[in-house]
matplotlib code that plots the C-alpha trace (Angstrom):
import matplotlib.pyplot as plt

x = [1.7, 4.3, 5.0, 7.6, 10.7, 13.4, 16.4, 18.9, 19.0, 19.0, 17.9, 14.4, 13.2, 9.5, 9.9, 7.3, 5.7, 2.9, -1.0, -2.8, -4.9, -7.9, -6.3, -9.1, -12.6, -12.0, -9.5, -10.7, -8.5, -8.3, -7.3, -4.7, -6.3, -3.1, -0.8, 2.2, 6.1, 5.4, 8.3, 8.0, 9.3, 12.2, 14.0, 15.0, 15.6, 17.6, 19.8, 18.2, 16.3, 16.8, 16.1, 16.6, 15.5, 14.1, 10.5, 7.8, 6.6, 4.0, 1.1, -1.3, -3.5, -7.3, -8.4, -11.4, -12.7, -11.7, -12.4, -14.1, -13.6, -17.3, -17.2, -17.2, -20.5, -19.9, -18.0, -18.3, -16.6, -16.6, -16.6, -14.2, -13.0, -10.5, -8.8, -5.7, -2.0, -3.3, -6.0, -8.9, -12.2, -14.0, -15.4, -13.1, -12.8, -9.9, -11.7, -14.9, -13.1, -11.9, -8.1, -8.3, -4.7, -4.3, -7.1, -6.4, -6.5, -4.6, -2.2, 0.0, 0.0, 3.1, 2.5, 0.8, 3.1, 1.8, -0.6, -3.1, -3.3, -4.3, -6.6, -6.8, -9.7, -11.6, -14.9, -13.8, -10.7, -12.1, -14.8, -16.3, -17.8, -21.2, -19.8, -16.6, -15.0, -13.6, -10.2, -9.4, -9.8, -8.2, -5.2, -7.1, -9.0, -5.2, -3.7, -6.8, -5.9, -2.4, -1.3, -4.5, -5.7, -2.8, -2.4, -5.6, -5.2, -1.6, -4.3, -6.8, -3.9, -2.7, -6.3, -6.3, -9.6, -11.5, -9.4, -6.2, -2.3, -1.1, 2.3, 3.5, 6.4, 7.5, 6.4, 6.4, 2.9, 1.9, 3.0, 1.2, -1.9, -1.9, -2.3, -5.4, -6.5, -6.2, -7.7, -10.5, -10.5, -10.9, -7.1, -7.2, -3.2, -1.2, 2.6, 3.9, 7.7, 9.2, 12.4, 11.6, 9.9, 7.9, 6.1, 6.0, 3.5, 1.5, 1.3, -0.1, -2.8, -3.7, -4.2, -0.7, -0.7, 2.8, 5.9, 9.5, 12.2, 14.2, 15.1, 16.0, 17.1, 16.3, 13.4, 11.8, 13.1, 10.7, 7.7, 8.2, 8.8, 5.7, 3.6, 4.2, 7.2, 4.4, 4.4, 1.5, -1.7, -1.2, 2.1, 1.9, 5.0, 5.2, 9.1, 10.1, 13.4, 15.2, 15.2, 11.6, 10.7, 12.8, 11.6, 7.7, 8.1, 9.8, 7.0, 4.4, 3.3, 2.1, -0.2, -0.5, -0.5, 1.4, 0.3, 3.2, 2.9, 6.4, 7.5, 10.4, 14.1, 16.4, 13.7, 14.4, 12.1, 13.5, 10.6, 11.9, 11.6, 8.1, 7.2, 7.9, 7.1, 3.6, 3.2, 0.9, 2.2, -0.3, 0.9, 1.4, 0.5, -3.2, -6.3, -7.2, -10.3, -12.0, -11.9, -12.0, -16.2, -15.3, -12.4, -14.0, -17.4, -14.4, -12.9, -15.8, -17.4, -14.2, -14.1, -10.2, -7.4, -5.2, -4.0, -1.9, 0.4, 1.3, 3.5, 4.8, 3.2, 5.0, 3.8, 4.6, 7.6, 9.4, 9.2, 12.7, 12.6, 9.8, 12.1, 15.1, 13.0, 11.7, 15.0, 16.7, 13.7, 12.7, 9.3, 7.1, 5.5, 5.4, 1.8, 2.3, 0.2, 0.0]
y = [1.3, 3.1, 1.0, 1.2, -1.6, -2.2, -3.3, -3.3, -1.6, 2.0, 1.3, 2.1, 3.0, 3.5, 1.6, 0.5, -2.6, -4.5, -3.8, -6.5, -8.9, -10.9, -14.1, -15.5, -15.3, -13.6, -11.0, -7.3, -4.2, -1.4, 2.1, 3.6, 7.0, 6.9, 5.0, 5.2, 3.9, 2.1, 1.9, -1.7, -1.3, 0.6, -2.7, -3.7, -0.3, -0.1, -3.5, -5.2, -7.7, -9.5, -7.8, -10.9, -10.3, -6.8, -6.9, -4.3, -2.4, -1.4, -2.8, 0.7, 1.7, 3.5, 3.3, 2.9, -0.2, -1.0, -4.7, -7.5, -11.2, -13.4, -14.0, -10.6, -9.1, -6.9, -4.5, -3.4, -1.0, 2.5, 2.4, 4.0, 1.0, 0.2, -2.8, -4.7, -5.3, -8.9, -10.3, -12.5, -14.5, -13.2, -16.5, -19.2, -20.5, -17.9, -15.1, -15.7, -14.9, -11.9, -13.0, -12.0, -11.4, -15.3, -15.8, -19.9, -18.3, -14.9, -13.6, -10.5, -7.3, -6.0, -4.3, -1.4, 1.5, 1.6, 3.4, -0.4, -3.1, -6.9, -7.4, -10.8, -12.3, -8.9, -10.0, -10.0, -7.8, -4.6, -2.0, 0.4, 3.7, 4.6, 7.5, 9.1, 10.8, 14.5, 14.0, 15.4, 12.3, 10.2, 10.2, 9.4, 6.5, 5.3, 5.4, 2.7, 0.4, -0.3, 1.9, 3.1, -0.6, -1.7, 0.6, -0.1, -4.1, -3.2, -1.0, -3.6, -7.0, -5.0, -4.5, -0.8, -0.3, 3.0, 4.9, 2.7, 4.6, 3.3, 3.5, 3.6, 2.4, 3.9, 7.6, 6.4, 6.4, 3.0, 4.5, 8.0, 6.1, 3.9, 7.1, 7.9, 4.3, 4.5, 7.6, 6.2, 3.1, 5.3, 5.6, 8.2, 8.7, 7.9, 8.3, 8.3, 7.7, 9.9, 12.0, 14.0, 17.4, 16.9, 13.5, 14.4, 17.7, 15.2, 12.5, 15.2, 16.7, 12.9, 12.9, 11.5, 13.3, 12.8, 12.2, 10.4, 11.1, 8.7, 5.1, 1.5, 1.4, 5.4, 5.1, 2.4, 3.9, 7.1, 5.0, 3.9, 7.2, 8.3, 5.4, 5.6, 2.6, 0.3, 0.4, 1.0, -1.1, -1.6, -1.1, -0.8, -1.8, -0.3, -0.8, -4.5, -4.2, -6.0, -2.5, -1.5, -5.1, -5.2, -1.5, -2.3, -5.2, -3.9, -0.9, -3.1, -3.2, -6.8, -8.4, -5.7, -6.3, -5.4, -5.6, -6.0, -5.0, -4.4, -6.4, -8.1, -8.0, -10.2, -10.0, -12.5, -12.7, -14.7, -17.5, -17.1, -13.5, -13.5, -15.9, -13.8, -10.5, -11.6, -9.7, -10.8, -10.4, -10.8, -9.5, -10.2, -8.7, -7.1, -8.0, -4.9, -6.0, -6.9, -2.9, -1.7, -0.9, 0.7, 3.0, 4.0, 5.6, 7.0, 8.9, 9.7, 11.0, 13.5, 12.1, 10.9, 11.6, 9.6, 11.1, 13.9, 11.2, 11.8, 14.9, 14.4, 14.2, 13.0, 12.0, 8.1, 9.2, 10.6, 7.4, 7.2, 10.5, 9.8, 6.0, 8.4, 11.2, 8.3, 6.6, 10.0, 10.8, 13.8, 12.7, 10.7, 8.8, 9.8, 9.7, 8.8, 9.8, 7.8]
z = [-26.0, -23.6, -20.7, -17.5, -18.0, -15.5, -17.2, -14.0, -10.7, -11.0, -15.1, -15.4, -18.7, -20.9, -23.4, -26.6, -25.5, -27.2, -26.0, -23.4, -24.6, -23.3, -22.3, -20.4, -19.9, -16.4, -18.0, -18.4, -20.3, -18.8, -20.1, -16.8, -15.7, -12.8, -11.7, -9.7, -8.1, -4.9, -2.0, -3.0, -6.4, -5.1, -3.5, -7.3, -8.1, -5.1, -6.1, -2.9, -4.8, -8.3, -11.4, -13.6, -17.4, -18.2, -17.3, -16.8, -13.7, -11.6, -9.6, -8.6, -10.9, -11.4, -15.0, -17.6, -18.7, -22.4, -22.8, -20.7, -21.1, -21.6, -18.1, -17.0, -16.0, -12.9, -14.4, -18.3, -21.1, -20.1, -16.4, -14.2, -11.6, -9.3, -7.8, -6.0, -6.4, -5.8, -8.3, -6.2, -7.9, -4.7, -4.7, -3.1, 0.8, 1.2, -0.3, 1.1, 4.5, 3.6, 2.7, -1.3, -1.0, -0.6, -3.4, -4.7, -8.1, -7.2, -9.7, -8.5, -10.7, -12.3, -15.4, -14.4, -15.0, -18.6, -21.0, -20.7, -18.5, -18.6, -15.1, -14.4, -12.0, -12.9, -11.9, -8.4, -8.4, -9.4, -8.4, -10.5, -9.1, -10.2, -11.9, -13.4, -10.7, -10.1, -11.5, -7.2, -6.1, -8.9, -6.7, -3.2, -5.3, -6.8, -3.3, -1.8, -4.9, -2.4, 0.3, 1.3, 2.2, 3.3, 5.8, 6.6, 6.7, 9.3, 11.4, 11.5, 11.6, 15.4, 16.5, 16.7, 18.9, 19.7, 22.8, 22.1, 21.6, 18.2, 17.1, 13.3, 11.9, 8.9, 7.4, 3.6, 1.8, 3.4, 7.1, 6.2, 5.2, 8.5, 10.3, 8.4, 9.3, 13.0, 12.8, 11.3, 13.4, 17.0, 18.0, 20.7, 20.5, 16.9, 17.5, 14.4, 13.8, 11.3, 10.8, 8.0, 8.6, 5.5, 6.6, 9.8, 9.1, 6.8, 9.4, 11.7, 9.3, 8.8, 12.5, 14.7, 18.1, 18.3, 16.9, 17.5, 15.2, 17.3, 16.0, 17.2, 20.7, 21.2, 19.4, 21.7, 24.6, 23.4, 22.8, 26.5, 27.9, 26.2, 27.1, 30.6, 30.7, 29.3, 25.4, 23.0, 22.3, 18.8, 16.8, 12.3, 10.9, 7.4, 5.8, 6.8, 7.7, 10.3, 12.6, 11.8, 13.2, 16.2, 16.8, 16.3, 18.4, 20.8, 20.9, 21.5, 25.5, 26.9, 25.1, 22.9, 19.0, 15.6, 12.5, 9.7, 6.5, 5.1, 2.7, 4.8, 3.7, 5.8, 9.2, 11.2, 14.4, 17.4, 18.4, 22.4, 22.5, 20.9, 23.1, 26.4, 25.4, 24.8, 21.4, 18.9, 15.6, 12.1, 9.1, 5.2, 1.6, 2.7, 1.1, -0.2, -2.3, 0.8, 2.1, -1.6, -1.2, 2.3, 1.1, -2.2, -0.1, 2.7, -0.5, -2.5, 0.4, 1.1, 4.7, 3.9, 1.7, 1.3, -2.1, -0.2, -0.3, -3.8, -3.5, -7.0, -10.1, -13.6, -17.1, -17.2, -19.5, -16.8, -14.3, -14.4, -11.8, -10.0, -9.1, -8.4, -6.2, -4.0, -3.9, -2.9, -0.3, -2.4, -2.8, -0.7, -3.3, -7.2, -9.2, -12.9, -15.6, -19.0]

ax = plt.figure().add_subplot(projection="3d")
ax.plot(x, y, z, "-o")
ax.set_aspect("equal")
plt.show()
């Protein structure tokens, strides 16, 4: 099969790989209807994290059931499912309180940029629709497999409650799609902080009621300006840089909460300042198979969409430019199909 292979930072090619196999009982196969580049996978690309050995790509992905293991019974050949970047059994203490992310059997995905994909922990990792779906919402369904539910696990990690003023950090898919969820969640003001025109109309179609271009110090000094001096109830943090954290923290008013989803990259958070600015602070890889149900009926039911985050669309041969649009801010988030 054809398969996405990073070789070295800025060296992404498809490459001929062998087909997945059922390795376990728990293991399904599935055939990838869509899948995509996450702003995750650009840190290698970008040379801010290890590439190491060649090795594939890709952890977002919708597809159709090909193979199950002999443990498999929720799911069978032939059905159209979804699931997470991290694998879960659904069934452990962790899981059972809705943390599938930290699953005691979790395995994270990273072969999905490819034609087939090995699902471990399928029984409780993925969810199959009743039906096929319109191939519209194929990229709505795709973005609630990752950025879709994690934007909704950074709205729900800083307590964005009905009347509150959010701010969100970050206007890449996972910031866009935390404006949906604090939408969604009863935010009466979303600032959304963006400096591109192009994510800034999407974040307003997705519901922000404002926008600051500003960043760090000017960027706070906004959020204050527009929040009466006092700072926002809840704060999403969706890029994990040192600024992003400094400026979502800094966002946050007394007592007031931010949820941090961005995979961090030399963050450092100082204990004494936490402590007095009275900020509470939750955060990590989301578990998206706990909203998966939730966001799958949103979708299906065309009351979000999510998939307007996908503003480009390449076979999987062309990855390569869909790594280098992204990289290069051309495109917001790049939609592969196999």
């Amino acid at each position: 099969m054809r398969a996405t292979v990073i070789h070295a930072p800025g060296d992404i090619r498809v490459e001929d790989v062998p087909e997945p196999k059922i390795l376990k009982p728990t293991d399904a196969i599935i055939r990838t209807v869509a899948t995509c580049v996450c702003g995750s996978d650009l840190w290698p690309y970008r040379g801010l994290e290890p590439v190491g050995d060649p090795h594939p790509m890709g952890h977002e992905y919708v597809g159709i059931v090909e193979e199950v293991g002999s443990e498999i019974g929720n799911v069978k050949p032939g059905q159209f499912v979804v699931g997470s970047f991290a694998t879960s059994d659904n069934t452990c203490a962790n899981c059972q309180k809705g943390w599938q992310s930290s699953c005691l059997n979790r395995e994270f995905m990273g072969t999905c940029q490819a034609e087939y994909v090995r699902i471990p922990n399928a029984h409780g990792t993925l969810v199959a629709t009743d039906e096929h779906p319109a191939g519209e919402l194929v990229p709505s369904l795709l973005a609630v497999s990752d950025v879709m539910g994690t934007g909704w696990f950074a709205a729900l990690a800083a307590e964005v409650k009905p009347g509150s003023t959010t701010v969100v950090v970050g206007d890449g898919a996972v910031g866009l799609c935390g404006v949906i969820a604090a939408k969604e969640l009863g935010a009466e003001r979303i600032i959304a902080m963006s400096r591109h025109e192009s994510r800034q109309k999407l974040a307003l179609e997705f519901g922000a009621t404002d926008i600051v271009s500003e960043r760090g110090e000017e960027g706070i000094a906004r959020i204050k300006d527009l929040t009466g001096g006092i700072g926002a109830d809840s704060v999403l943090e969706c890029v994990g840089t040192s600024q992003s954290m400094s400026q979502a923290l800094h966002s946050a008013r007394p007592g007031g909460n931010v949820g941090f989803v961005g995979v961090p990259h030399e963050v450092a958070v100082d204990g004494q300042e936490l402590f007095f600015s009275q900020v509470g602070l939750r955060g990590g890889p989301a578990p998206v198979r706990r909203y998966l149900p939730d966001l799958i009926d949103r979708v299906l039911s065309g009351h979000i969409n999510p998939g307007k985050v996908f503003d480009l669309t390449l076979p999987l041969e062309q990855v390569a430019e869909g790594y280098k649009a992204m990289d290069e801010r051309r495109a917001i988030k790049a939609l592969l199909k196999p």
